[in-house]
C-alpha positions as CSV (number, residue, x, y, z in Angstrom):
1,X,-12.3,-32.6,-26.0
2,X,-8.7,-32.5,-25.8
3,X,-8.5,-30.4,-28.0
4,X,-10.7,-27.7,-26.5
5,X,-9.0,-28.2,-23.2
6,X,-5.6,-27.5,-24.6
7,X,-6.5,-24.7,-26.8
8,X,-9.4,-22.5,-24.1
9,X,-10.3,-22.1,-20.8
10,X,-9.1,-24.8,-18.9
11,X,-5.3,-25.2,-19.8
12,X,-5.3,-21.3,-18.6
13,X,-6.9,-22.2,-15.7
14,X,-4.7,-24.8,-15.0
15,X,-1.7,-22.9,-15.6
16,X,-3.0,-20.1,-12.8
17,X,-3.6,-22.9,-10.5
18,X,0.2,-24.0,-11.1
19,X,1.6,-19.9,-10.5
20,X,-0.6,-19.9,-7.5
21,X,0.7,-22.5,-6.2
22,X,4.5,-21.7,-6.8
23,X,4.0,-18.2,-5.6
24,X,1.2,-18.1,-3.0
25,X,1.4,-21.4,-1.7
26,X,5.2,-23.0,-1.8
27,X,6.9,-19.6,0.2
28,X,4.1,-19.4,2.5
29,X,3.6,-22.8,3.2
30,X,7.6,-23.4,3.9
31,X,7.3,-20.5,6.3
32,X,4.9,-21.8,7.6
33,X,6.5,-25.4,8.4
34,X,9.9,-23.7,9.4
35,X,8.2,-22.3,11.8
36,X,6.4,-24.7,13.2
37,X,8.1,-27.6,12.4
38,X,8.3,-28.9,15.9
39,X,5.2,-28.0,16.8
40,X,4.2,-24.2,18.8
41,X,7.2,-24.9,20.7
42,X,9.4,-22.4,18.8
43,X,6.8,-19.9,19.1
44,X,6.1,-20.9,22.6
45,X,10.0,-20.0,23.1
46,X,10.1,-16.6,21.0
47,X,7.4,-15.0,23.3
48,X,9.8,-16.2,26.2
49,X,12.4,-13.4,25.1
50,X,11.9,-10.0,26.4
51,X,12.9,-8.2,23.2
52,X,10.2,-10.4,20.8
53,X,7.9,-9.3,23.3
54,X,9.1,-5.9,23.8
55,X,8.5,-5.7,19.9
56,X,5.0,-7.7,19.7
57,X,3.6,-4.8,22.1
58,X,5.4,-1.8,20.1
59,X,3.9,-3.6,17.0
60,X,0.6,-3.7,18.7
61,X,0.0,-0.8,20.4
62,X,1.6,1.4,17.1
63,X,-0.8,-0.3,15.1
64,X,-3.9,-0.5,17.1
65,X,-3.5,3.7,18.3
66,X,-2.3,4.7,14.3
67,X,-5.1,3.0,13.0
68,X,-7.4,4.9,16.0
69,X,-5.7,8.0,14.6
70,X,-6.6,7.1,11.0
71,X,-9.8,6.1,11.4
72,X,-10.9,9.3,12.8
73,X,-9.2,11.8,10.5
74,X,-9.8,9.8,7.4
75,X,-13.4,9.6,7.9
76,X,-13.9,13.5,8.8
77,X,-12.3,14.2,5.6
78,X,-14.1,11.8,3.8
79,X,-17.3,13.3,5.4
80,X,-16.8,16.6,5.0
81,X,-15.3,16.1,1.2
82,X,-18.7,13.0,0.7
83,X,-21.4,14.8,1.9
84,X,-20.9,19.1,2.0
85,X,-20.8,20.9,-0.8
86,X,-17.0,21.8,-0.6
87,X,-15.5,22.9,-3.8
88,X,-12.5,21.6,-5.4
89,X,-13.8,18.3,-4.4
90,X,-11.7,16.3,-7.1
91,X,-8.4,18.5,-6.4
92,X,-9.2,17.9,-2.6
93,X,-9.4,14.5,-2.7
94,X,-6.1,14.0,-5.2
95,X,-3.9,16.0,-2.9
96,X,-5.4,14.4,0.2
97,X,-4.4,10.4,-1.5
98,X,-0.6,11.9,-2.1
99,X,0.9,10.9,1.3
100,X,-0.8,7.0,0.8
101,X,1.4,6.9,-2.6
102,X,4.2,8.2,-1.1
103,X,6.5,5.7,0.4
104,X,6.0,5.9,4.2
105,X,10.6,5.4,4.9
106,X,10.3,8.7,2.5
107,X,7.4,10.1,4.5
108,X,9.5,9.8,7.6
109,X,12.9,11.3,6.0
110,X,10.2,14.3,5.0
111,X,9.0,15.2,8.6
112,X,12.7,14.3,10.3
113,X,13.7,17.5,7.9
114,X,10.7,19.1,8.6
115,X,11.0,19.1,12.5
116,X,14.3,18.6,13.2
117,X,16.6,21.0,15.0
118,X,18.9,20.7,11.6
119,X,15.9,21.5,9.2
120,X,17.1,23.5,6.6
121,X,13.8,24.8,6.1
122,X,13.2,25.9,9.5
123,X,16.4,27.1,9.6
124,X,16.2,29.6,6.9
125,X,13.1,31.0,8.7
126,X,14.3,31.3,12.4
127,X,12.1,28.5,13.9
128,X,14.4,25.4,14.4
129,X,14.8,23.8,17.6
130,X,18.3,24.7,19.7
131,X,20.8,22.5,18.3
132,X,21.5,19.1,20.4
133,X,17.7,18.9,21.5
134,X,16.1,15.5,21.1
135,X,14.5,15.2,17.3
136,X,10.5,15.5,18.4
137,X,9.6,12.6,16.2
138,X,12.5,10.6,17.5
139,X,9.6,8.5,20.0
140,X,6.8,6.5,20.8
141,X,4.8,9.2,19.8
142,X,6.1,10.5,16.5
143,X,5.9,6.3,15.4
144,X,2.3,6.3,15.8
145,X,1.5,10.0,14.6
146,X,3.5,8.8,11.2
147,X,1.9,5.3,10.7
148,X,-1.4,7.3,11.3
149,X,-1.3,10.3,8.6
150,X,0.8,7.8,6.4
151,X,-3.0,5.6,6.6
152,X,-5.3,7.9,6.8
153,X,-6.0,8.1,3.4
154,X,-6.9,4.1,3.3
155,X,-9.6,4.7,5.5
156,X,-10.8,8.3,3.9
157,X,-11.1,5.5,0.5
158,X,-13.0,3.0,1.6
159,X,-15.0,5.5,3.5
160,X,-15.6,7.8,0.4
161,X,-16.3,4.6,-1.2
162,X,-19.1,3.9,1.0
163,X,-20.6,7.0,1.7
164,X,-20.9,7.4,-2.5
165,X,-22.7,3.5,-2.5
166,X,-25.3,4.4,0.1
167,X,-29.2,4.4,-1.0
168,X,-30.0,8.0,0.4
169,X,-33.6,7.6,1.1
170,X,-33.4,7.3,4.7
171,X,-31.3,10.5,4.8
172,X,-34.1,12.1,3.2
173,X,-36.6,11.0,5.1
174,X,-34.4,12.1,8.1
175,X,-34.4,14.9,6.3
176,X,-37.8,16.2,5.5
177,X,-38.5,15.1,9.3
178,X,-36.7,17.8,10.7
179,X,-33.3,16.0,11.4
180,X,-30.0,18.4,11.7
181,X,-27.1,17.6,9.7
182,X,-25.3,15.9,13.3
183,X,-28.7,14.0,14.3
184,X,-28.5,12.8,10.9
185,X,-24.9,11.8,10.8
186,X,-25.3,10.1,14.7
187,X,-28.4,7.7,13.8
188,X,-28.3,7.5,10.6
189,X,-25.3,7.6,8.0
190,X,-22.7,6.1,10.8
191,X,-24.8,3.2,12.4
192,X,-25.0,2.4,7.6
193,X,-21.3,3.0,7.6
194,X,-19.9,0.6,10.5
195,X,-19.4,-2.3,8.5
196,X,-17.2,0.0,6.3
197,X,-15.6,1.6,9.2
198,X,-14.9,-1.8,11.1
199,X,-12.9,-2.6,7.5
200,X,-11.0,0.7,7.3
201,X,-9.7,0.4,10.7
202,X,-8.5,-3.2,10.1
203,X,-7.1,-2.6,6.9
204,X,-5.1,0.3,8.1
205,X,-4.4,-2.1,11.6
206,X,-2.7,-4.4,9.3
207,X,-0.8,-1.6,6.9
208,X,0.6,-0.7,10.2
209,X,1.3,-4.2,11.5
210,X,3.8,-4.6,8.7
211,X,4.9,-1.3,7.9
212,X,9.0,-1.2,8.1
213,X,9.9,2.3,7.2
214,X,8.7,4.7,9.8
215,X,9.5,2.2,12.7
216,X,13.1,1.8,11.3
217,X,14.2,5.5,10.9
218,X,11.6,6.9,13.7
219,X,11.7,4.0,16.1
220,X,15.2,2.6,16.1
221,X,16.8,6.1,17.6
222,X,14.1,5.9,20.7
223,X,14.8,2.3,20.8
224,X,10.9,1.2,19.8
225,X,11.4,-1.6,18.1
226,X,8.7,-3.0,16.1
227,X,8.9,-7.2,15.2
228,X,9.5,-5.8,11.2
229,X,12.3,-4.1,12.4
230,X,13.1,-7.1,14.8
231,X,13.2,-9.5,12.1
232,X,15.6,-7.0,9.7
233,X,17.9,-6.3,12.8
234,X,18.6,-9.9,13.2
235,X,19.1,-10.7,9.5
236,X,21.5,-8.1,9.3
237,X,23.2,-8.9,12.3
238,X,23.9,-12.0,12.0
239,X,22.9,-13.4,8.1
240,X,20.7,-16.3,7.1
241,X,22.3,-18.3,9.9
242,X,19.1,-17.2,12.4
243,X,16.4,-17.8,9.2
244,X,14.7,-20.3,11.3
245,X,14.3,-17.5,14.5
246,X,13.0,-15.0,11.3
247,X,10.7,-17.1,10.2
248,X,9.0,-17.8,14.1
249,X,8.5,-13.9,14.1
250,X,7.5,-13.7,10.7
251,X,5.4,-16.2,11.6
252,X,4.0,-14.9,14.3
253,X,3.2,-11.5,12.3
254,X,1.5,-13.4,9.8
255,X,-1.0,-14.7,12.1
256,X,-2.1,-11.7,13.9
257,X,-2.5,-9.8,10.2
258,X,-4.6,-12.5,9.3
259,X,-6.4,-12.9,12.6
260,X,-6.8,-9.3,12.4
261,X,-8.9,-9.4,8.6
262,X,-10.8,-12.4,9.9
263,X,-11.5,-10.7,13.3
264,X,-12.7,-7.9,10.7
265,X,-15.0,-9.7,8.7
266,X,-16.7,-11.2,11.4
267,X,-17.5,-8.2,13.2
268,X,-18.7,-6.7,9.1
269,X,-20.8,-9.6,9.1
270,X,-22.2,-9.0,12.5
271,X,-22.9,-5.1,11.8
272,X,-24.2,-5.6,8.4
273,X,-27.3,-3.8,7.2
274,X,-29.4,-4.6,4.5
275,X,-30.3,-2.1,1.8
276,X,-32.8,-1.6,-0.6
277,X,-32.7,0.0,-3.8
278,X,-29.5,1.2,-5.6
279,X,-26.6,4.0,-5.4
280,X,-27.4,6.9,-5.7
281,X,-25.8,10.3,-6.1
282,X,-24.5,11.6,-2.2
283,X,-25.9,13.8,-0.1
284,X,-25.1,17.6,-0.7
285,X,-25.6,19.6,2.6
286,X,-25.4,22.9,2.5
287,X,-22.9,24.3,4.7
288,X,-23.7,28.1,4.1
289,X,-21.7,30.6,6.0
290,X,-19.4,27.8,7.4
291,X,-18.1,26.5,3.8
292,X,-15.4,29.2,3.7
293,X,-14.1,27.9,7.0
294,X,-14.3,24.0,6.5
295,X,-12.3,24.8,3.1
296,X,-9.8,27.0,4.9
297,X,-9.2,23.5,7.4
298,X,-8.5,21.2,4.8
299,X,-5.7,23.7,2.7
300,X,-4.4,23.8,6.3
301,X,-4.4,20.5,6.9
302,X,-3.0,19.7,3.6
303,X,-0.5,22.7,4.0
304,X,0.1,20.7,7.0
305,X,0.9,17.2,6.4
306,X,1.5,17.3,2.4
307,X,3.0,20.5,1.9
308,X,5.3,21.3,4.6
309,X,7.1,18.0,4.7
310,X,7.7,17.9,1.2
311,X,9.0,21.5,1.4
312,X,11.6,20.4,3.9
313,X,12.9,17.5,2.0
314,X,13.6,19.6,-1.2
315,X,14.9,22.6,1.1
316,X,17.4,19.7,2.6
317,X,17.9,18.3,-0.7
318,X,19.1,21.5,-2.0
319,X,21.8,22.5,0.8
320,X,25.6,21.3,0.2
321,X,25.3,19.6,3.9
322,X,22.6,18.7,6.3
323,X,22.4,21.0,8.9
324,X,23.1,24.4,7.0
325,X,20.5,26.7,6.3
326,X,18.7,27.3,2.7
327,X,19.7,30.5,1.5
328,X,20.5,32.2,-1.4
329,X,23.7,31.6,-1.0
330,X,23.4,28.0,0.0
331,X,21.6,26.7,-2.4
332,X,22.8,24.3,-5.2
333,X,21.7,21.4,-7.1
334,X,25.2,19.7,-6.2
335,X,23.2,16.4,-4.6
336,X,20.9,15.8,-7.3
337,X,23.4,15.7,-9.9
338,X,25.4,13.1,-7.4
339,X,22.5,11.3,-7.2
340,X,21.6,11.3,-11.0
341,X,25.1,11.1,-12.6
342,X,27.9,10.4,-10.3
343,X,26.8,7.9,-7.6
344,X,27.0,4.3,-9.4
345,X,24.8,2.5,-6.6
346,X,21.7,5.4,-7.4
347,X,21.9,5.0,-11.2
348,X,21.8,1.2,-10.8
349,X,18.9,1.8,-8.0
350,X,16.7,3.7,-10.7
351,X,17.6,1.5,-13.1
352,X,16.6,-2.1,-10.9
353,X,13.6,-0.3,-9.9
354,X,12.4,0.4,-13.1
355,X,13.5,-2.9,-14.4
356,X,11.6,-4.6,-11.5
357,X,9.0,-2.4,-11.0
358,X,7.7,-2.1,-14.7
359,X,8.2,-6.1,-14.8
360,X,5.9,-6.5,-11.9
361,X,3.6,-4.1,-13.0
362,X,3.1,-5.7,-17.0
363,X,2.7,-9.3,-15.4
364,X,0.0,-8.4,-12.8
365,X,-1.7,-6.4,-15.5
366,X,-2.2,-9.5,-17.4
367,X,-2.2,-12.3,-15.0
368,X,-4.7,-10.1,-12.9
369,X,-7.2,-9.5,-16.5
370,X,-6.8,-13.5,-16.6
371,X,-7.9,-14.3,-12.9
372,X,-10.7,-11.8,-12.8
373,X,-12.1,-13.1,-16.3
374,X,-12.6,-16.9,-14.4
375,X,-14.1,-15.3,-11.2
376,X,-17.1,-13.5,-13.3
377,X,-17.2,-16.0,-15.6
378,X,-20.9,-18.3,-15.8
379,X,-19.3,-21.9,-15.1
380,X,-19.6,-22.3,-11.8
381,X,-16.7,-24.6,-11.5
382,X,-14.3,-21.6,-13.3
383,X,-15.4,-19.5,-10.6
384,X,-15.2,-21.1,-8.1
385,X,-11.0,-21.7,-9.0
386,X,-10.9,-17.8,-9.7
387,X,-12.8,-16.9,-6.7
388,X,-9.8,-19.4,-4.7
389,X,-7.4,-17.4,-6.3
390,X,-8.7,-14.0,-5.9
391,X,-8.7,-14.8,-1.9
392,X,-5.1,-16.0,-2.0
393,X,-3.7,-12.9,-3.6
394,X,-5.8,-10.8,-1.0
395,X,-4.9,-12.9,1.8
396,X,-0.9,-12.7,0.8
397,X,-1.4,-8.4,0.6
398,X,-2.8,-8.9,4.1
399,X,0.6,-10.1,5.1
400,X,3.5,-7.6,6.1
401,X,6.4,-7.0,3.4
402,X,9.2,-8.5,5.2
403,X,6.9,-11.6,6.0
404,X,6.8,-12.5,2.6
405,X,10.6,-11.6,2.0
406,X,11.2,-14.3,4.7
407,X,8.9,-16.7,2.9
408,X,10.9,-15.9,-0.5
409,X,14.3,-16.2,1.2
410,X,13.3,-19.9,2.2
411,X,11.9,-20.9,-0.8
412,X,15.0,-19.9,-3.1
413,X,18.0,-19.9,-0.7
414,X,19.0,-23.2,-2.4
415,X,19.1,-23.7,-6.2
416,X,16.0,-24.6,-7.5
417,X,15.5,-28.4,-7.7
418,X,15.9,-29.9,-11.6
419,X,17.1,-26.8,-12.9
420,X,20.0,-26.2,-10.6
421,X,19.3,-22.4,-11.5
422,X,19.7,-19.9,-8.0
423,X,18.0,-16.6,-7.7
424,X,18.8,-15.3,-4.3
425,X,20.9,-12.6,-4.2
426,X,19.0,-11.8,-7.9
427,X,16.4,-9.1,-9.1
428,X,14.3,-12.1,-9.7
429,X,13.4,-12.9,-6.3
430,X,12.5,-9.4,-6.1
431,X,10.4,-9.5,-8.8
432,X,8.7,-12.9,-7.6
433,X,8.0,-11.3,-4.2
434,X,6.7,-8.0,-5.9
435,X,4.4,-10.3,-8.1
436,X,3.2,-11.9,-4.3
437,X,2.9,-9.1,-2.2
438,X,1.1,-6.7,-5.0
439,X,-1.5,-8.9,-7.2
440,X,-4.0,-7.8,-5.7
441,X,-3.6,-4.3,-6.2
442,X,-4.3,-4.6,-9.9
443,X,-6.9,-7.2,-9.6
444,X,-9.6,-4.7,-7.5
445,X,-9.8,-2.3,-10.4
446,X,-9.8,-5.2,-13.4
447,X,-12.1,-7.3,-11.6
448,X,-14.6,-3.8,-11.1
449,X,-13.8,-3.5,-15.1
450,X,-15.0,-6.7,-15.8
451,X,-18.2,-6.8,-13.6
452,X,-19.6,-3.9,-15.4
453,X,-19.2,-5.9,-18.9
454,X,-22.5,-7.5,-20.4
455,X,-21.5,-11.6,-20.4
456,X,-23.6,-11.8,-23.6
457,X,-20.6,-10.2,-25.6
458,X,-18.5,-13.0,-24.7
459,X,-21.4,-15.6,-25.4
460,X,-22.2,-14.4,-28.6
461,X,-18.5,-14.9,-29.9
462,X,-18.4,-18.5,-28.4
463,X,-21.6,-19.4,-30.3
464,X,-20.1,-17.8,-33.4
465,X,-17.2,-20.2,-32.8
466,X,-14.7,-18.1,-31.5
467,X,-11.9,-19.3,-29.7
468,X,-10.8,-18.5,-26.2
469,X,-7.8,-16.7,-27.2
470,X,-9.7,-15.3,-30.3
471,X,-12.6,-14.0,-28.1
472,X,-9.8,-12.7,-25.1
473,X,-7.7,-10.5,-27.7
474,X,-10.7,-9.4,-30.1
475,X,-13.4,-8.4,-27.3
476,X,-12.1,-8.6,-23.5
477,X,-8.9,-7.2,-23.6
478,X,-9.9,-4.0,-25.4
479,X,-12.7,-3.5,-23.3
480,X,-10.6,-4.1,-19.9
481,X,-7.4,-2.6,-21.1
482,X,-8.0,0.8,-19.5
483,X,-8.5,-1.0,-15.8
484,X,-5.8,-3.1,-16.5
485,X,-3.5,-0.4,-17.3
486,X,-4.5,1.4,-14.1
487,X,-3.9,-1.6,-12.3
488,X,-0.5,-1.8,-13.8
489,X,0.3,1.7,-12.5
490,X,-1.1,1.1,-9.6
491,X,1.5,-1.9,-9.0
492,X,4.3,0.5,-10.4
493,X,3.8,2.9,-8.0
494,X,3.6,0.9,-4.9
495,X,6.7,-1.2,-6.2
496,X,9.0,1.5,-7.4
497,X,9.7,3.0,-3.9
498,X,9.0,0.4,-1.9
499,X,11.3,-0.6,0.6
500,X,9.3,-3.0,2.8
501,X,9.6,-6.0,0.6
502,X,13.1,-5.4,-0.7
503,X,14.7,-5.1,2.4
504,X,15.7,-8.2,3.3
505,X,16.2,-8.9,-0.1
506,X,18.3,-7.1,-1.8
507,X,22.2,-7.0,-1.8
508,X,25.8,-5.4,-3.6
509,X,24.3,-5.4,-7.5
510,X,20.4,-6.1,-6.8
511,X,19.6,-2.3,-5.1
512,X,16.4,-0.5,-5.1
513,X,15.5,2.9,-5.0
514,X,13.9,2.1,-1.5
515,X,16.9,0.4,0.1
516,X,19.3,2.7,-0.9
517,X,17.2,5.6,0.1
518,X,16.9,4.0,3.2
519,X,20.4,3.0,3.4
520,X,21.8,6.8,2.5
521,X,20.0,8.1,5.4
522,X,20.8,5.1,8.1
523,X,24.6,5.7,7.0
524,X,24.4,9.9,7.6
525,X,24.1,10.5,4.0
526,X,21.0,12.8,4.5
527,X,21.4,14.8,2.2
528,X,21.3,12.4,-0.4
529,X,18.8,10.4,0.5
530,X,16.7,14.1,0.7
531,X,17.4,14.3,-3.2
532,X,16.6,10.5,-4.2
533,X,13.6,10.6,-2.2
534,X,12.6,14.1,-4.1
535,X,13.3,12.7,-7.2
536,X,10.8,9.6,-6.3
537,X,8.0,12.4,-5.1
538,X,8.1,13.9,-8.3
539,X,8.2,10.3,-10.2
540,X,5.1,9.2,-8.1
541,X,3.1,12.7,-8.7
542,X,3.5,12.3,-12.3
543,X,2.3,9.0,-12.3
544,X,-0.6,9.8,-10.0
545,X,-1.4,12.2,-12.6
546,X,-1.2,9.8,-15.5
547,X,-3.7,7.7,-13.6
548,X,-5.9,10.4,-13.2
549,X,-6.0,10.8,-16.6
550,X,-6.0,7.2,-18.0
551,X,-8.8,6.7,-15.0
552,X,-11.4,9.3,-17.2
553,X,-11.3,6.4,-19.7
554,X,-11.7,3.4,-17.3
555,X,-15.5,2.3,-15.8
556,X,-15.8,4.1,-12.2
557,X,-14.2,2.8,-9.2
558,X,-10.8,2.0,-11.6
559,X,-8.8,4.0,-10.2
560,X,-9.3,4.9,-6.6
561,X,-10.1,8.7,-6.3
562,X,-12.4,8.6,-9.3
563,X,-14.7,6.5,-7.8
């Protein structure tokens, strides 16, 4: 018995229990007691100061009317690219998912360029705004219109997702009956899809709750101050000396994020509607003479919010200083080879980002195949644990970046105990709060990998007398290493340019390629930050298109637009 416990499943198990613990459970839970230590009188005096409450309403009302926003233009494309009979409906949905993989401070340096009256794109074309107006996007307005295209494409998955899961037999009846295609989509496909609806808009509520990039570099010049930004404003005024005021608000973020996924499945579970009979391939209406026309809208909108930002953010990239016109003359390639070669701080960025990022990405991958295994496993006991575990890692993405790099800065400010060994101020509490905040991201496509396997595979090797490991290297991992391996780039992309996390974490030594974009463009370096954030567009396309192609291998619903 010992034997089989210290050689299988269960010492495995209970080492997962122990890394849950120590990353899930010890920063959150010291959060938690910082914060409320003395009760919900600390948090009680927060909402007493006018600007945490300023900044709980900008955080609200941003999130609430982006996700609004979202939630309408990602389902129409989602309809129209689910249900018609557009073509291109692959490339369509690819370019569509760019701006969600894109990191949203570099989303927000693309449209300042785009917009602004010192765009060197609209410049070089006549159509910039007089010199010394207001930047449009420098507002209320342009905060919310951001953090809404920037989630759209959340909502357009997990209502692509839906739409392609729906039993269609009630559309055909509807159907044959006479129903028009908008009769059709009023009683019958939306009424199915409001469970999935009700989940998009929370999921892009709380994306929004905790988003730091577009509120920092769009919000901070009209004075809209969100509580991420709040919380990094303080820290950086005034150091770890106000960690216990941090960790109130990061508190208090915490709690509506989670309220907010709760709130969520409750009203799922309310709206809920029971199906019968399986998947089956979507609808196709015809859209006849209007096809031409609905395809004309989407390269529009696409030319729109993918292409003309990112055209802007080269054209400033490639100008010897922000403000001057892309000409022939102009031109030069001056800031990415400061970037690339001379700049110290940017080659150390790429390199900690790499370092970190690819760190992050190869422990998920395997941690995330280990966890999944136990949740789909027979013993109920086993899955039970890995069920537990699944929900903490989706509970901690739930949770807003800088929440969790509040958590982290608790946990590790002091050496740890019996091994007198510090990692603040380290890429390795980077890395521990990647491995937090991004788990879960891998284990959605492993844990779809694994609950397509046949369970009979894995029997007959243990009644052969394989071993756990045996059985793990010579049939699971093979099977599972193409989701895995999506999962892993999955992670990769969202930590390489990430900036959310980092922030608070990161100092002189430890940068990333998302702080010192971000700091390039908060200290007037724009043009700079223009050609590191390029260079991280054309990083996170090539990627993309590495998943795409490791995805034609992997089960369906791997990787996200090949569902």
């Amino acid at each position: 018995m010992l034997r089989r416990f210290l050689g299988g499943e269960y010492l495995m198990l209970a080492a997962l229990i122990l890394f849950a613990l120590f990353l899930f459970v010890l920063p959150m839970g010291l959060l938690g007691r910082v914060a409320l230590g003395d009760g919900l009188a600390p948090i009680g005096e927060a909402l007493q100061s006018r600007s945490v409450l300023l900044a709980l309403w900008n955080s609200l009302e941003s999130a609430a009317l982006s996700s609004l926003l979202a939630l309408v233009a990602g389902t129409l494309a989602a309809l129209i690219l689910g249900l018609t009979d557009v073509r291109a409906k692959g490339l369509f949905t690819f370019l569509l998912l760019i701006p969600m993989m894109i990191p949203p401070h570099v989303t927000a340096i693309a449209w300042i360029q785009a917009l602004g009256p010192s765009s060197a794109l609209l410049q070089s074309v006549g159509l910039a705004p007089e010199i010394g107006s207001t930047h449009p996007l420098y507002s209320r307005q342009g905060v919310i219109l951001l953090l809404g295209l920037q989630h759209a494409p959340l909502v357009f998955l997990v209502v692509l997702a839906a739409l392609r899961s729906l039993p269609r037999e009630m559309a055909d009846a509807a159907r044959v009956a006479g129903a028009r295609p908008w009769r059709l989509m009023v009683r019958i496909i939306l009424p199915l899809l409001l469970p999935s609806l009700i989940a998009a808009f929370a999921l892009a509520f709380v994306s929004a709750l905790g988003n730091f990039g577009i509120p920092a570099l769009l919000g901070i010049p009209a004075r809209y101050t969100t509580l991420p930004v709040l919380i990094w404003q303080r820290l950086a005024s005034f150091g770890p000396s106000v960690l216990t005021d941090m960790a109130v608000i990061a508190s208090l973020v915490a709690v509506i994020a989670v309220l907010a996924v709760l709130l969520q499945m409750w009203l799922s579970s309310r709206q809920r509607n029971a199906l019968i009979g399986p998947p089956q391939p979507s609808l196709d209406i015809r859209l006849g003479r209007a096809r031409p026309l609905v395809e004309g809208g989407l390269i529009m909108v696409l030319v729109a919010v993918l292409v003309l930002p990112i055209t802007a953010l080269f054209a400033t990239a490639l100008v010897p200083t922000y403000g001057v016109p892309l000409t022939a003359e102009t031109i030069t390639l001056s800031n990415f080879y400061e970037i690339l070669f001379r700049q110290a701080v940017t080659a150390r960025a790429f390199l900690n980002s790499t370092i970190v990022a690819g760190s992050a990405a190869a422990i998920i991958a395997v941690l995330a195949t280990l966890v999944a295994r136990f949740m789909t496993v027979p013993q109920r006991s086993m899955r039970r644990v890995g069920t537990g575990l699944t929900t903490l890692a989706e509970m901690t993405y739930a949770i807003p970046g800088l929440v969790i790099s509040v958590a982290f800065i608790l946990a590790f400010i002091r050496p740890i105990p019996l091994l007198n060994i510090s990692i603040y101020n380290t890429l390795t509490i980077i890395l521990l709060a990647y491995l937090c905040a991004f788990f879960s991201i891998a284990l959605k496509p492993v844990s779809s990998a694994y609950l397509q396997l046949d369970p009979a595979l894995d029997e007959a090797a243990r009644v052969a007398g394989a071993s756990f490991g045996r059985r793990l290297r010579r049939i699971t991992l093979p099977l599972i290493a193409p989701a895995a391996a999506s999962g892993g780039i999955l992670v990769f992309l969202t930590a390489y340019n990430e900036v959310t996390v980092s922030a608070l974490l990161w100092s002189s030594g430890t940068e990333t390629i998302g702080t010192t974009i971000f700091n390039y463009e908060d200290g007037g370096y724009t043009t700079l930050a223009s050609a590191m954030a390029a260079v991280t567009v054309i990083a996170t396309v090539m990627l993309m298109l590495l998943l795409d192609w490791l995805g034609r291998r992997a089960p369906p619903g791997v990787v996200p637009w090949r569902i």
